[in-house]
N, CA, C and O atoms as a printed pandas DataFrame, in Angstrom:
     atom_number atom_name residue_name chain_id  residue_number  x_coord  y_coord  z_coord
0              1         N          UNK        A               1  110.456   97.280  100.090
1              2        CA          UNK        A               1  109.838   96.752   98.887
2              3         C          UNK        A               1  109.540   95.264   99.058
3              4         O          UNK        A               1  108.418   94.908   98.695
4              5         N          UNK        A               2  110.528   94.155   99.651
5              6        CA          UNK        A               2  110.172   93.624   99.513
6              7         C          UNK        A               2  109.008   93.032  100.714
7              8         O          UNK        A               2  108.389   91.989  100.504
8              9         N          UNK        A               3  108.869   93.619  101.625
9             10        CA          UNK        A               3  107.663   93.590  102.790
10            11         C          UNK        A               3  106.427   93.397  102.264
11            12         O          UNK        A               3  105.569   92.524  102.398
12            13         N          UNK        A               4  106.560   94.826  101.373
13            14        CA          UNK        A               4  105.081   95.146  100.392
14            15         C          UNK        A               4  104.996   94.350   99.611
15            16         O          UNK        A               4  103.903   94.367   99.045
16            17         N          UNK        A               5  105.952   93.291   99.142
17            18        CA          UNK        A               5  105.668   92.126   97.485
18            19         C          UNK        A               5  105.335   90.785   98.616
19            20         O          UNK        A               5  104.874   89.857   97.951
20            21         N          UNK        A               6  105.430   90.411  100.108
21            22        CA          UNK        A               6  105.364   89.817  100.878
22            23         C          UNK        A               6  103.561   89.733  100.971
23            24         O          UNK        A               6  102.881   88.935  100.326
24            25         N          UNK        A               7  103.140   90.553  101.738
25            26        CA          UNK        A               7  102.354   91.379  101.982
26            27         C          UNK        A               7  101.177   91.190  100.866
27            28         O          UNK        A               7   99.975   91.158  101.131
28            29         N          UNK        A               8  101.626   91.099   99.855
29            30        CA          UNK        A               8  101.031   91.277   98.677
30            31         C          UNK        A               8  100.231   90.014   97.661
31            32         O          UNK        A               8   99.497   90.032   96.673
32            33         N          UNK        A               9  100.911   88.847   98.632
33            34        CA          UNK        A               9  100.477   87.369   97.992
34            35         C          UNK        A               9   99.495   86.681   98.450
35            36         O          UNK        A               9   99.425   85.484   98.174
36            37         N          UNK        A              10   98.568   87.281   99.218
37            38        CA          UNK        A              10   97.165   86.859   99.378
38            39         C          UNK        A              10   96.817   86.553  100.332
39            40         O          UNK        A              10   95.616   86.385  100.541
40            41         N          UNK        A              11   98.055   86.310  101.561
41            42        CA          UNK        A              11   97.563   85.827  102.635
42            43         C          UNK        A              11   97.473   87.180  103.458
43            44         O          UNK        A              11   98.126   88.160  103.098
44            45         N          UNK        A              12   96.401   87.220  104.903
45            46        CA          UNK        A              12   95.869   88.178  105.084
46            47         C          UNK        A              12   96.542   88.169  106.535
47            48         O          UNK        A              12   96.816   87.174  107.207
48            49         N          UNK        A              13   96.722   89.366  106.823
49            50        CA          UNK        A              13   97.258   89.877  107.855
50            51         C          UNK        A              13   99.062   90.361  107.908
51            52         O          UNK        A              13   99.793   89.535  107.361
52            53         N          UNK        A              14   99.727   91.522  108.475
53            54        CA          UNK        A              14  100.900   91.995  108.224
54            55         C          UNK        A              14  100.870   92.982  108.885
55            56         O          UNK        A              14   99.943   93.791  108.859
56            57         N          UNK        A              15  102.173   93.097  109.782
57            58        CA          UNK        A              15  102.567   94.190  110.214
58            59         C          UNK        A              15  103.802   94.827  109.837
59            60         O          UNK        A              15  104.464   94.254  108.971
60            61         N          UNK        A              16  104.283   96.011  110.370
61            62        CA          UNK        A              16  105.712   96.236  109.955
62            63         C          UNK        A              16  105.531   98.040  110.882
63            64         O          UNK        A              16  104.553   98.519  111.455
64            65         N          UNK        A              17  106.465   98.420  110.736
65            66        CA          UNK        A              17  106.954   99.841  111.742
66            67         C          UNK        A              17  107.773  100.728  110.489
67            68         O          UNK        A              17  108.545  100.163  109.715
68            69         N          UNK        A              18  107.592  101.616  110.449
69            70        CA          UNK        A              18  108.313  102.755  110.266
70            71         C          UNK        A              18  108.430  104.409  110.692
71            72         O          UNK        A              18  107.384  104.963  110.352
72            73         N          UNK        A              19  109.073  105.053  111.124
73            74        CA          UNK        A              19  109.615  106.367  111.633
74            75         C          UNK        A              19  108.787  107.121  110.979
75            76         O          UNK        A              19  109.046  107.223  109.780
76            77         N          UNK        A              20  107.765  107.754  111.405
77            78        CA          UNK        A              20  107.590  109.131  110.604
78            79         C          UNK        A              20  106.326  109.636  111.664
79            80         O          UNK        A              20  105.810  108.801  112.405
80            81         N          UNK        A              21  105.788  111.333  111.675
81            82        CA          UNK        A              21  104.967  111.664  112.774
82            83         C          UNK        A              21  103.681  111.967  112.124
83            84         O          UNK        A              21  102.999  112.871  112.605
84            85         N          UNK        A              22  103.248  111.293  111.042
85            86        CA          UNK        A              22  101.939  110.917  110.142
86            87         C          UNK        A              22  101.565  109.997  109.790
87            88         O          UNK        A              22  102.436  109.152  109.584
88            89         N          UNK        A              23  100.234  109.615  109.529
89            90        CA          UNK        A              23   99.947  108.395  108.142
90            91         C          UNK        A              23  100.436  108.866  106.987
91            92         O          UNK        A              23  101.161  108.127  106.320
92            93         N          UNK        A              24  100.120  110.230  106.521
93            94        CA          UNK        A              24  101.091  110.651  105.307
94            95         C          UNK        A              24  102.552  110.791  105.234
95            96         O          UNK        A              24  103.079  110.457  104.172
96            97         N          UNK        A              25  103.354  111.266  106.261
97            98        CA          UNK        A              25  104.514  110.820  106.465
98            99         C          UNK        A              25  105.132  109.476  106.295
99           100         O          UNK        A              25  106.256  109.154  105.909
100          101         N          UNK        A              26  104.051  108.739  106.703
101          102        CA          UNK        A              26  104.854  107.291  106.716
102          103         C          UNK        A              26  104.757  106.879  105.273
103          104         O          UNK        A              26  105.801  106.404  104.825
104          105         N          UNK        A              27  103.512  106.968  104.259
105          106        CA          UNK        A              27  103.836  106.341  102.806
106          107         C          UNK        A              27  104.744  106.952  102.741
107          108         O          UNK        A              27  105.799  106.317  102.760
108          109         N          UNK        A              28  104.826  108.457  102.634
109          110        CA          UNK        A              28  106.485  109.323  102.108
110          111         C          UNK        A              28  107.412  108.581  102.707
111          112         O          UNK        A              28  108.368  108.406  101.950
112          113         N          UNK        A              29  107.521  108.139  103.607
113          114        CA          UNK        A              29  109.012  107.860  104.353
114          115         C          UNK        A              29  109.062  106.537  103.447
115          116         O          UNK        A              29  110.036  106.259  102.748
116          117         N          UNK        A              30  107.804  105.683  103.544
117          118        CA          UNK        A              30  108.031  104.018  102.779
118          119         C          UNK        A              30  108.447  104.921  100.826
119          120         O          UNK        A              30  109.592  104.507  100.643
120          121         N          UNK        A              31  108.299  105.281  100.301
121          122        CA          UNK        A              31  108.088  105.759   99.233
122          123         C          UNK        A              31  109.820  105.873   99.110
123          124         O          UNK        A              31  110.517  105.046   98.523
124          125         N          UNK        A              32  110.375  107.229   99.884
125          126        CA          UNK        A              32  111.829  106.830  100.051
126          127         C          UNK        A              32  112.842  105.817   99.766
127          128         O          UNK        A              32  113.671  105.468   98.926
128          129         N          UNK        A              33  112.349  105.534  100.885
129          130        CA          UNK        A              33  113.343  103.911  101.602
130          131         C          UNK        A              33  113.062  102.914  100.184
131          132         O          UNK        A              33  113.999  102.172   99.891
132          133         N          UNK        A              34  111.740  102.857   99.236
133          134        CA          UNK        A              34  111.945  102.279   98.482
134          135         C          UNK        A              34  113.143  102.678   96.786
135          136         O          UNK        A              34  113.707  101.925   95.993
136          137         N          UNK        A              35  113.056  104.213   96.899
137          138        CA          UNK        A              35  113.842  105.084   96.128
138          139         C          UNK        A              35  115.057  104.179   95.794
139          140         O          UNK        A              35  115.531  103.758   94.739
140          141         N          UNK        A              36  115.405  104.032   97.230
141          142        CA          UNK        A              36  116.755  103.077   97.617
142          143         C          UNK        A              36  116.948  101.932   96.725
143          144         O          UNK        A              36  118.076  101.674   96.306
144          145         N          UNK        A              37  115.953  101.243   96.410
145          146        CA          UNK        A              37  116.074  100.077   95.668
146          147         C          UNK        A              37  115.712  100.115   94.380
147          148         O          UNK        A              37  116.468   99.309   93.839
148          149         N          UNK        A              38  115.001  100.577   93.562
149          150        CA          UNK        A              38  114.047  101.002   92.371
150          151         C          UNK        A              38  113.851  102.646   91.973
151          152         O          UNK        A              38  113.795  103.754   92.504
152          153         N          UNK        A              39  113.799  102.097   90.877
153          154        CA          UNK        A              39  114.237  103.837   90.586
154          155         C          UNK        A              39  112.573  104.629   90.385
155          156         O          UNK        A              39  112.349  105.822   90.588
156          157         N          UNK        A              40  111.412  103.445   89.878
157          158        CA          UNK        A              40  110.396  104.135   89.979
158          159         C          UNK        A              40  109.383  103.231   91.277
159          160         O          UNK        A              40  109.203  102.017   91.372
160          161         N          UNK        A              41  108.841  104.380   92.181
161          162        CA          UNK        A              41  108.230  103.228   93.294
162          163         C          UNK        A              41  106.725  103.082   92.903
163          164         O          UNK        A              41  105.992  104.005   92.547
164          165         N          UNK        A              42  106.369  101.685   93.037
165          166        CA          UNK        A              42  105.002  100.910   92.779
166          167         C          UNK        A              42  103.744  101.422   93.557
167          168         O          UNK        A              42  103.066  100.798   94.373
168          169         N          UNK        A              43  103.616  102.521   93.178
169          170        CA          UNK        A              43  102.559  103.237   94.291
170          171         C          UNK        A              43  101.117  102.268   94.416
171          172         O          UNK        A              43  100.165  102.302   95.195
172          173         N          UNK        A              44  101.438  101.472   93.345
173          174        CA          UNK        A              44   99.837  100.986   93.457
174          175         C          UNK        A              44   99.988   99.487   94.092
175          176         O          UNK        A              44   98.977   98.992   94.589
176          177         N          UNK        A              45  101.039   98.847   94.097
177          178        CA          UNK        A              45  101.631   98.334   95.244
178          179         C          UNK        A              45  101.052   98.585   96.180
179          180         O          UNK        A              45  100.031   98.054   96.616
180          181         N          UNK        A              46  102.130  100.091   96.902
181          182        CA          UNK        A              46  101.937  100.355   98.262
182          183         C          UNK        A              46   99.928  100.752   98.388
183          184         O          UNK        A              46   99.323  100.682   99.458
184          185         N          UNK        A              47   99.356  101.083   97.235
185          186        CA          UNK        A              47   97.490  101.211   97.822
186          187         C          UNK        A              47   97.013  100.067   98.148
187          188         O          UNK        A              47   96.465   99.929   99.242
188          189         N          UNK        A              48   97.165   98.713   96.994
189          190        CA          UNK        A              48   96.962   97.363   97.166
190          191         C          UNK        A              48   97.448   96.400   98.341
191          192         O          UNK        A              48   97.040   95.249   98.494
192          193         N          UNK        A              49   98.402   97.061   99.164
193          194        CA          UNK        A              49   98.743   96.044  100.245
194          195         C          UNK        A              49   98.598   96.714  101.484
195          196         O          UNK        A              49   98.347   96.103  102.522
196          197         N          UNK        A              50   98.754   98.027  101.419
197          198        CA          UNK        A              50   98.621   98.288  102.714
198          199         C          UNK        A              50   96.835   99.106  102.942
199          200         O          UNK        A              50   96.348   99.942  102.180
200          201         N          UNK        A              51   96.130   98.484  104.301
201          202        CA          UNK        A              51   95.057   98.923  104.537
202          203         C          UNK        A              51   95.073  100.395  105.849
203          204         O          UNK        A              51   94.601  101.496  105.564
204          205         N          UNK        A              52   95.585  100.138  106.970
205          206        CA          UNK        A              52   95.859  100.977  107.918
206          207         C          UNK        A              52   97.183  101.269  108.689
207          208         O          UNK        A              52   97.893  100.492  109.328
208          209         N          UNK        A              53   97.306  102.493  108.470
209          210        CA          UNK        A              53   98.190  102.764  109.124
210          211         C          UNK        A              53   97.949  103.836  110.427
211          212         O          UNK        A              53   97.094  104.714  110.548
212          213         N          UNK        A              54   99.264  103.335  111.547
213          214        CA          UNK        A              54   98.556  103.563  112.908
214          215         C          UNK        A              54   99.750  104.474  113.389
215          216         O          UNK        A              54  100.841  103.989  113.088
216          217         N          UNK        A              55   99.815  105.710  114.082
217          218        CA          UNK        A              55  100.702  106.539  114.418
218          219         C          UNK        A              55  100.576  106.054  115.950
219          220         O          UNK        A              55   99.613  105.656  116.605
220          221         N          UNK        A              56  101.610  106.201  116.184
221          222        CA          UNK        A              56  101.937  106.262  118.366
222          223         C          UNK        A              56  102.691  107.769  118.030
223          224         O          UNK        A              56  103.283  108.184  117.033
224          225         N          UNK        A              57  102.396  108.327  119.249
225          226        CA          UNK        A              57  103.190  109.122  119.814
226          227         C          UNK        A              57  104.065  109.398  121.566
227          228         O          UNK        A              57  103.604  109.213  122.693
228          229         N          UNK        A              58  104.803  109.665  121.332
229          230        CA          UNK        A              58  104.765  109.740  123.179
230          231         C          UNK        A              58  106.394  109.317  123.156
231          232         O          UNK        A              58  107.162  109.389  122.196
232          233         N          UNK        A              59  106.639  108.911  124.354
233          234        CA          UNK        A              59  107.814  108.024  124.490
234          235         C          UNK        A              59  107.933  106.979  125.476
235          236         O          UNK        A              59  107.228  107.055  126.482
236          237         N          UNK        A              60  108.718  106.029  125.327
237          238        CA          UNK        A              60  108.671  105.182  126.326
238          239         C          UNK        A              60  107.349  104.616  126.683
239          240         O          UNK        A              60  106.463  104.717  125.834
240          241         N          UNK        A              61  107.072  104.017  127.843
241          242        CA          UNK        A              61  105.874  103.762  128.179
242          243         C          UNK        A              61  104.708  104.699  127.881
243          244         O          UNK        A              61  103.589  104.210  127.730
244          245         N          UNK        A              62  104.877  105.868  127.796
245          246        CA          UNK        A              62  103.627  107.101  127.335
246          247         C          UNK        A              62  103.383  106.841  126.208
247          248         O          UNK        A              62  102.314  107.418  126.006
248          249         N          UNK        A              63  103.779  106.156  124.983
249          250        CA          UNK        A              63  103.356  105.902  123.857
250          251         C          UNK        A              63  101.555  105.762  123.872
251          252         O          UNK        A              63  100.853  105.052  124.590
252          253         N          UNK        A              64  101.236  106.551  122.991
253          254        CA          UNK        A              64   99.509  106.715  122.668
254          255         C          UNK        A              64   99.125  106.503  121.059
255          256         O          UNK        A              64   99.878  106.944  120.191
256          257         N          UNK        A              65   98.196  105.967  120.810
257          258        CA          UNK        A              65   98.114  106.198  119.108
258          259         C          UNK        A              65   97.350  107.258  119.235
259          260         O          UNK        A              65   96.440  107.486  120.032
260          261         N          UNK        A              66   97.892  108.026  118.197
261          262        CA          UNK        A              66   97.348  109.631  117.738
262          263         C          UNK        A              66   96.881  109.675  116.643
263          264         O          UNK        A              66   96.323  110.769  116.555
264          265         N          UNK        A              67   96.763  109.080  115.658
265          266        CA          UNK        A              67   96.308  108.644  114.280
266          267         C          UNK        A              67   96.327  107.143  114.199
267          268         O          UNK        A              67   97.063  106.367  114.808
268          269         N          UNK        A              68   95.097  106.805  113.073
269          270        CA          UNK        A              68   94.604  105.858  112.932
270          271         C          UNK        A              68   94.095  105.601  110.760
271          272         O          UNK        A              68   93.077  105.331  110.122
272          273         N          UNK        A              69   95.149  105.822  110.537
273          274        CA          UNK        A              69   94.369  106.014  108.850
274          275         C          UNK        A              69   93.885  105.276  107.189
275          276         O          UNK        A              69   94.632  105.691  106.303
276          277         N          UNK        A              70   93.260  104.712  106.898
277          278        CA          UNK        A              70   92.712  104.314  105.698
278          279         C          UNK        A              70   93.140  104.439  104.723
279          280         O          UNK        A              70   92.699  105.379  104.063
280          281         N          UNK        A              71   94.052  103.702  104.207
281          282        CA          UNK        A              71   94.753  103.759  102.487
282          283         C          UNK        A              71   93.361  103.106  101.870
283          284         O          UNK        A              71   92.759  102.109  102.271
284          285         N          UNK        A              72   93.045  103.985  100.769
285          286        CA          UNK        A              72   91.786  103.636  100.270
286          287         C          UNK        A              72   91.847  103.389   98.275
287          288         O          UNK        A              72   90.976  103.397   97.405
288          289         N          UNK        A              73   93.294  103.202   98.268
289          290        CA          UNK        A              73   93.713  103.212   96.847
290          291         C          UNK        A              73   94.597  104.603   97.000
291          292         O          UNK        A              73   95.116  105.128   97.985
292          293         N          UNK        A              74   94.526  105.112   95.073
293          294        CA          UNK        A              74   95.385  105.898   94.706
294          295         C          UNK        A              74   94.690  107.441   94.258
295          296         O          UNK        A              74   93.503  107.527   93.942
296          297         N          UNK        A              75   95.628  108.636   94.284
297          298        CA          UNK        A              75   94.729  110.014   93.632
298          299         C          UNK        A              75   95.098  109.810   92.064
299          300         O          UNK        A              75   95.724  108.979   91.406
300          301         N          UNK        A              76   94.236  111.248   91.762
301          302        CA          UNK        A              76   94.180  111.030   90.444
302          303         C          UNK        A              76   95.795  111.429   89.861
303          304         O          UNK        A              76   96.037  111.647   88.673
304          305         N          UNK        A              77   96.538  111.459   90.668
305          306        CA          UNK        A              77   97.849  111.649   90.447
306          307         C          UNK        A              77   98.800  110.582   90.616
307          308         O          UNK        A              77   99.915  110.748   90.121
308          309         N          UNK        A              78   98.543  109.496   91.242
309          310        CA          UNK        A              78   99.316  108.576   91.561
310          311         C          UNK        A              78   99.823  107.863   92.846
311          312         O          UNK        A              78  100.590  106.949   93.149
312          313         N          UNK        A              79   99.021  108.730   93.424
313          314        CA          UNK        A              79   99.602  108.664   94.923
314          315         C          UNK        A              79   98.984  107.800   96.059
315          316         O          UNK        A              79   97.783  107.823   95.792
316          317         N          UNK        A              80   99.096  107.291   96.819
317          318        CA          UNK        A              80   98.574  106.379   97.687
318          319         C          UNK        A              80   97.146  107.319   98.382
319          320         O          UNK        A              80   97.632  108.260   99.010
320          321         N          UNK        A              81   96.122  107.344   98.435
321          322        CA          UNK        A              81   95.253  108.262   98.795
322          323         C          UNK        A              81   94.385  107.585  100.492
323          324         O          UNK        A              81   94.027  106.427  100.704
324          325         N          UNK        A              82   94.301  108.478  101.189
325          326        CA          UNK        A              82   94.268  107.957  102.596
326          327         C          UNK        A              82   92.310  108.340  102.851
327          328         O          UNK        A              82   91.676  109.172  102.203
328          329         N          UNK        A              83   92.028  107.882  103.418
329          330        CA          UNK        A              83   90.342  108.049  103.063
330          331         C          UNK        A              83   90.187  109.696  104.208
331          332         O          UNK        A              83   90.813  109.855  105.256
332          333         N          UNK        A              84   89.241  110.654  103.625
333          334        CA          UNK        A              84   89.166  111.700  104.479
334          335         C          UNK        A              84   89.212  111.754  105.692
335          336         O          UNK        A              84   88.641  111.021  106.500
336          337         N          UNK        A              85   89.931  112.672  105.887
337          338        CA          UNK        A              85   89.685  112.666  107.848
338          339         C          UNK        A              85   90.582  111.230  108.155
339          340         O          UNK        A              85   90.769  110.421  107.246
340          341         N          UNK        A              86   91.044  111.039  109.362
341          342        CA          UNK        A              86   91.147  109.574  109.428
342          343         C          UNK        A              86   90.234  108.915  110.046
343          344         O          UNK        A              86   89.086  109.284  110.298
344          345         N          UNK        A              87   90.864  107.695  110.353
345          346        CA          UNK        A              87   89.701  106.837  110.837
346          347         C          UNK        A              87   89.699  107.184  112.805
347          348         O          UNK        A              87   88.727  106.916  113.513
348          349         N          UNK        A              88   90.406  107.519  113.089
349          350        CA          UNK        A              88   91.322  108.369  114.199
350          351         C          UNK        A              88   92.169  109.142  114.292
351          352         O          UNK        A              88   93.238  109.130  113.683
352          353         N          UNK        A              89   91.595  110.330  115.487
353          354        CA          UNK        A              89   92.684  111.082  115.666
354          355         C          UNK        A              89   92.686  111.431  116.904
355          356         O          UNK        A              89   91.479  111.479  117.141
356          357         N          UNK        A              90   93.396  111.799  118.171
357          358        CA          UNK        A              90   93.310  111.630  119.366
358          359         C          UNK        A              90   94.115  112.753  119.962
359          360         O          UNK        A              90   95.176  112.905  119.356
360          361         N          UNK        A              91   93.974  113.417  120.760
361          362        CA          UNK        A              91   94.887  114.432  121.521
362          363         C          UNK        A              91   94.672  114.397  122.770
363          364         O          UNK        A              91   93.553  114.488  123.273
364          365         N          UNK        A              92   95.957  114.232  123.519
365          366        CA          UNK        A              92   96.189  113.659  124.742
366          367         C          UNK        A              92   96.854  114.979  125.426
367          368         O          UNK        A              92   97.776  115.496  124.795
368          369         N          UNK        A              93   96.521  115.485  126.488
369          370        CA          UNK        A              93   97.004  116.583  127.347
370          371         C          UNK        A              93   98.051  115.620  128.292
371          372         O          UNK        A              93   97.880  114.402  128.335
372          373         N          UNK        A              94   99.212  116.329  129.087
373          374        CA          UNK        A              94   99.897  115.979  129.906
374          375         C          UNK        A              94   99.803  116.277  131.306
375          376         O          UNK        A              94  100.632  115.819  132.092
């Protein structure tokens, strides 16, 4: 939470990492982790600050980005809404 209220004060540019094997996974996982602190989470927050989110997959040095995705605001439900399709998606054979 407080990354995203960081994040959120006008100056441009921010990174940060979190665990999950989606762009939709990862708001869910940030959505969580904020659970932790606040009992209702600021979804429009998390549309307003964050623009892309970038998946790696792999391990170790094999790390590849496999997704590439567009927070484009919120649904008509509340939810952080990711723009169709992503902006990338990549599949890597071994």
């Amino acid at each position: 939470l407080d990354l995203l209220k960081v994040w959120g004060t006008g100056h441009p540019g921010g990174i940060g990492t979190i665990h999950a094997g989606s762009a939709i996974g990862a708001l869910r996982r940030m959505e969580q982790l904020i659970q932790e602190a606040v009992v209702t989470v600021p979804r429009a927050l998390i549309a307003e600050t964050i623009d892309l989110i970038a998946v790696l997959s792999g391990r170790g040095a094999e790390r590849r980005l496999s997704e590439l995705a567009r927070v484009t605001g919120l649904t008509a439900s509340g939810a952080p809404h990711l723009a169709s399709g992503p902006v990338l998606r990549a599949t890597f054979s071994t």
